[in-house]
N, C-alpha and C positions, 0 to 999 in steps of 0.2 A: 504494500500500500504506500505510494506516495503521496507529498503533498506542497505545494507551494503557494507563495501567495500569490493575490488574483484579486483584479479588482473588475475583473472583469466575469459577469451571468454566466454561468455554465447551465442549460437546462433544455427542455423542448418546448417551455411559452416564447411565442415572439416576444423579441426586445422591444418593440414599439408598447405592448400590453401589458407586459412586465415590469417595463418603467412608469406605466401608467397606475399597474395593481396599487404599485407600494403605497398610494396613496391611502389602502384600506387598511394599511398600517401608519399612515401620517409619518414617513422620512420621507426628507430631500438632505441633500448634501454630496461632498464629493469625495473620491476615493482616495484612500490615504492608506500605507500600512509602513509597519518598523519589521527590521529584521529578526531575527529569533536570538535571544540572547546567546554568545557562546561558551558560555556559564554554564547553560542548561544542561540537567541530568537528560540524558536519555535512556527512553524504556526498551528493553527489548520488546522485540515483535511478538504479538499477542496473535494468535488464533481465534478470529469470531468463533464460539459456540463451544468452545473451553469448558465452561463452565453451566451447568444447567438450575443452580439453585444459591442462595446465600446463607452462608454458616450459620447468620445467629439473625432471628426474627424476633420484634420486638412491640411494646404496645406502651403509649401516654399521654395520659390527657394534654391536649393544647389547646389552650381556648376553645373553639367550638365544639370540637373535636377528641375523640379518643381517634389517636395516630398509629396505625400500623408502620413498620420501620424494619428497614434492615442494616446492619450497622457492622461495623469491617474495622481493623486497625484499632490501634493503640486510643485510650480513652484520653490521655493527655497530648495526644498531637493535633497540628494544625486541621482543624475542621474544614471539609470538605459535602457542601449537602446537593447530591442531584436530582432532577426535576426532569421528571418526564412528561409528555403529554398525550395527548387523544390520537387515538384511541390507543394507546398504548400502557405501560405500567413499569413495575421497577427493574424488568426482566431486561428492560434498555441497556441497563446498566451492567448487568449482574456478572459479563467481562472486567469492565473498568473498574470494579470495586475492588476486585483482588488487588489491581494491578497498583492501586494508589494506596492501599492498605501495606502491601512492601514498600512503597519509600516513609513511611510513619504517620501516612495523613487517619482523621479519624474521621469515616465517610458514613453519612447518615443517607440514605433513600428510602423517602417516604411515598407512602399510595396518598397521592390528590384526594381530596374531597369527593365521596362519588364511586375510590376504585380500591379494590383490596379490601380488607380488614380496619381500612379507616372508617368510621361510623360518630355520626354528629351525636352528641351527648343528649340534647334533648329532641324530642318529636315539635315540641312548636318552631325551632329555627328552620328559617327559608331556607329550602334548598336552591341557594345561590350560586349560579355558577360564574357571576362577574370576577373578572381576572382580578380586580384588586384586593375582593373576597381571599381565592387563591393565596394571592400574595401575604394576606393577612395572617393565612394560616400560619404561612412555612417561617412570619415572624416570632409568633406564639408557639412554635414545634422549637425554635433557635432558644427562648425564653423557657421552659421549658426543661429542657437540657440543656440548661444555663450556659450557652455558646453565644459569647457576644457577639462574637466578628469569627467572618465563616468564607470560602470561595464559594461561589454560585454559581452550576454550570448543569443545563439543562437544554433541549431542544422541543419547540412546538411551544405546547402551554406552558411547558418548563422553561424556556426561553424568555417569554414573555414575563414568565413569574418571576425570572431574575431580574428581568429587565424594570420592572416594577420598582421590586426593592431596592435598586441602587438608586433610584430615582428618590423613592418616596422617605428610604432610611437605610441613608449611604453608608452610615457608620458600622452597619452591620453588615457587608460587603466587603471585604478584603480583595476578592476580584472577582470577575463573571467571565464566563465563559458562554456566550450564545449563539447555537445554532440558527440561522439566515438570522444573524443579525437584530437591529433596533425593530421589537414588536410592540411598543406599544401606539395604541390607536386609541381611539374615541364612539361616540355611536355619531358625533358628527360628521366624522371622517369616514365614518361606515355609511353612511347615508349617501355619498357620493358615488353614482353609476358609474362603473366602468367599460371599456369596450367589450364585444360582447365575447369575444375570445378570453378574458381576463376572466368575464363574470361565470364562463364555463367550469373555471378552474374549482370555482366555490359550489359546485352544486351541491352537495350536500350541506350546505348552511341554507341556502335556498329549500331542500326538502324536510329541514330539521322545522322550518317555518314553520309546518303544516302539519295540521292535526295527525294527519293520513302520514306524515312523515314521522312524527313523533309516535305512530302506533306501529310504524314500518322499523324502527330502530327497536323498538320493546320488543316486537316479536322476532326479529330479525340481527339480535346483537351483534352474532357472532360472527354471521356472514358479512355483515356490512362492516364490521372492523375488518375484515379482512380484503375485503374489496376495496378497502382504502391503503392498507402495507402492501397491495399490489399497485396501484397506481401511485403513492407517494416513491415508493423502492422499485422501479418496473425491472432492478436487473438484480435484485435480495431473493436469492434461491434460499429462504425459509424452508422449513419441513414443518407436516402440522403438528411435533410435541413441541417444538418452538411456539408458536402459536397458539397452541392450547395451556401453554405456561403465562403467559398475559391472558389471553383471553376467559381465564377463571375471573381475575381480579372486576370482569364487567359484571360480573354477577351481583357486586354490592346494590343492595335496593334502590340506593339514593344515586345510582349512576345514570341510569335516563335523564331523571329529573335534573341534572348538576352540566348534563353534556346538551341539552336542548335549551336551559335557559341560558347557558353562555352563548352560544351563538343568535339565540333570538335577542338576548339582551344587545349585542355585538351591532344589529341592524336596528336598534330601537324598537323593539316590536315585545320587550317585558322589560318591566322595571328592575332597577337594584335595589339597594336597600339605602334609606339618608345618612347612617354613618359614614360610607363611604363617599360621600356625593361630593366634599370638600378637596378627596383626594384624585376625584375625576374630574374637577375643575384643574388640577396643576395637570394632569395626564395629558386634558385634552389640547394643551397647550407646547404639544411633542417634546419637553424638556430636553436636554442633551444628558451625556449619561458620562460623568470625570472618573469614574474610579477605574483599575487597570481593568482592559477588557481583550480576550481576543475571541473574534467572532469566525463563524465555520460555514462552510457550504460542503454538501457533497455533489458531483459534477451529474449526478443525473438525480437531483431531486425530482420525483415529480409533484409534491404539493404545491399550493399557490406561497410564494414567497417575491419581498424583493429583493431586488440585484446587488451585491454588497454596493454599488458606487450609488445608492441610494440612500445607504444610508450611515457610509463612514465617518461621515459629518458630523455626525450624531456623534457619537463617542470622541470628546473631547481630554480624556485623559491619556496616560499610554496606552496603546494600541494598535491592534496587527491583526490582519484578514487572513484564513487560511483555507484555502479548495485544498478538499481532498478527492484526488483523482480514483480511478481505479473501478466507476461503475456505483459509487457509492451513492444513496438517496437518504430519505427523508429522515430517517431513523439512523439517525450518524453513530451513535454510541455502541451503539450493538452492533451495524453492520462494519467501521471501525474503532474499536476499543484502543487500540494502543495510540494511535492520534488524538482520539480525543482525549484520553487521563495524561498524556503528552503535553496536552492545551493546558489542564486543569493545573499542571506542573511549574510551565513557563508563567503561566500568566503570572503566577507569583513571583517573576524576576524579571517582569518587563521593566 
């Protein structure tokens, strides 16, 4: 697996549509990256699919939440927490944990709101799926397990989730790692059409709209998670115990509920909740993101994303873009593990 930097879309949406999408994530800006320190440890080469399970499974109340967790490496080293997203779960990871667990990081991967063994504490809280929600959690999981300051490196809603945090409370971020880059958006920014090759890219936000969609995902979990690792990864030769090792985690009750009003809320089409409304006012305003960051692409994503020169601009502290070659898509962690606990490595010696 190689990998270089690239400020340049690797993917099969047109570049005309893809510089237009990012709008449905609110970047602009222009491409920028640093070299790789030559300080840096490097990992040996990992084999995707190494590993099938994590050591030690773990459970604690966070805020809204009782948190399922799996947790790797020394209890006194530098904290390391990853984030995965839709439709996916910890099993992203469950390469990269070993691998950060041998240089002494202490790596927490929690199931989102919604997936695994995480379950909200009471029956009256909304089942919220707004990102900033999200992000609330994985601050109160840090609190928690008294970790003040953590690396954050996640891809999809994991991405986003870190992207959050560094924004909303930077001091808790020691550095991010995010796959495509600056996600946060708005429902204002969501409300802007795009062309209609772009808007294809989203059809399942478009179908999650819909009642009939929302009845089509509950009876239909598992297949339609996977019809999405097929078009986000079109070249991730999966096997289905891979697959059916995340696809338990959709079984949590509150997981329709938590994956339908994130993207309805995402188009304006359900509300969030007013606590958060103060902190969607600074979001919707695409803030820049200082703390160290290196952002990822793999060369054949297929989900909708934008083109790193969208949104390098964005990330105004140190900073470095890295395509990873080799057929890689949307599920960067899993489909390459030793690039990305690589990232997860460097970033702390940018």
């Amino acid at each position: 697996m190689s990998e270089n930097i690239n400020s340049r879309r690797r993917g099969f949406m047109g570049k005309t549509a893809v510089a237009l999408a990012a709008a449905q994530f609110g970047v602009l800006g222009s491409a920028r990256g640093q070299a790789r320190s030559p300080n840096s440890a490097i990992l040996p080469s990992a084999r995707p699919g190494t590993h099938s399970s994590f050591a030690s499974m773990k459970q604690i109340n966070a805020g809204l939440l009782n948190v399922g967790y799996a947790e790797a490496g020394p209890v006194d080293g530098p904290a390391v927490i990853l984030l995965h997203g839709w439709p996916y779960d910890i099993h992203s990871f469950v390469d990269v944990a070993p691998l950060l667990a041998s240089r002494g990081y202490r790596v927490i991967v929690p199931y989102l709101r919604g997936y695994g063994t995480t379950r909200f504490l009471s029956q009256e809280t909304m089942r919220n799926g707004q990102p900033t929600a999200v992000a609330a959690d994985i601050v109160a999981l840090m609190d928690a397990l008294s970790i003040r300051q953590a690396t954050l490196a996640g891809f999809d809603w994991g991405a986003r989730t870190g992207d959050i945090i560094a924004v909303l409370w930077p001091e808790r971020c020691k550095g991010l790692v995010s796959v495509s880059g600056y996600l946060i958006g708005s429902q204002k920014a969501g409300a802007s059409p795009l062309p209609p090759e772009a808007e294809f890219q989203w059809w399942y936000q478009f179908y999650l709209a819909t009642d009939r969609g929302r009845a089509g995902y509950e009876k239909y979990t598992h297949d339609f998670a996977k019809l999405i690792w097929r078009q986000a990864s079109p070249r991730w030769k999966f096997d289905d115990a891979t697959f059916e090792r995340s696809a338990s985690a959709f079984n949590n009750p509150d997981h329709v509920a938590i994956a339908v009003h994130n993207y309805r809320w995402r188009q304006g089409l359900a509300s969030g909740e007013a606590k958060y409304e103060a902190f969607e006012q600074r979001l919707a305003l695409a803030p820049s993101i200082d703390v160290p960051t290196i952002t990822m692409e793999g060369d054949t994503n297929g989900a909708p994303h934008p083109p790193p020169s969208a949104y390098a601009g964005k990330f105004t502290g140190k900073y470095e873009h890295r395509t990873i070659t080799g057929g890689i898509g949307h599920n960067l962690p899993q489909e390459a593990p030793q690039a990305f606990a690589q990232a997860v490595i460097d970033v702390g010696r940018l």
